[in-house]
N, C-alpha and C positions, 0 to 999 in steps of 0.2 A: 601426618608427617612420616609415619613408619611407612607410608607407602614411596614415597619418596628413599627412605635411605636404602627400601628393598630394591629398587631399581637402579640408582645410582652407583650404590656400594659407597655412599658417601655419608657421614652422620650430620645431627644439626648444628658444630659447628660450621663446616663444610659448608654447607647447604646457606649459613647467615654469612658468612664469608664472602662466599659468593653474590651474593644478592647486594651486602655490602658494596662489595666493589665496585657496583655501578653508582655507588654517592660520591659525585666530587669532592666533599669534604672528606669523607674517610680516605678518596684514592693521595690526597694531598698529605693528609697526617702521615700516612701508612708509607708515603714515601721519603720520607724527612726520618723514618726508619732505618738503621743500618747496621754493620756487625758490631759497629763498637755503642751503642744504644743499650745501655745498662737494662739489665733483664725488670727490674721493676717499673723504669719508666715503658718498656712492653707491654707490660703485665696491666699497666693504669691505662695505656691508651684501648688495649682490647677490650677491658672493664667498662671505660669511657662510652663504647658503641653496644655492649651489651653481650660483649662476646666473653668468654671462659676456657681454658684447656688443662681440666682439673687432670687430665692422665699423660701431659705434653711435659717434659724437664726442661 
């Protein structure tokens, strides 16, 4: 993986993010997201697919 984020300049979220997107499931959830989407129901859907942004506010 670190060969990856030397190239991209992208980390492993990024990187599962990405790869993410292409599940029709997660593009559906992910968009049923919005500004006003309370930061903890965020926080449970990223959790949900395995994702984390321990250093994101």
């Amino acid at each position: 993986m670190a060969k990856v984020e030397a190239r991209s300049g992208q980390d492993r979220n990024d990187y599962a993010q990405r790869f993410l997107s292409r599940a029709p499931a997660y593009r559906l959830g992910h968009a049923a997201l919005n500004a006003t989407t309370p930061s903890q129901a965020k926080e449970d859907f990223a959790r949900s697919w395995g994702l984390r942004f321990p250093h994101r506010s």
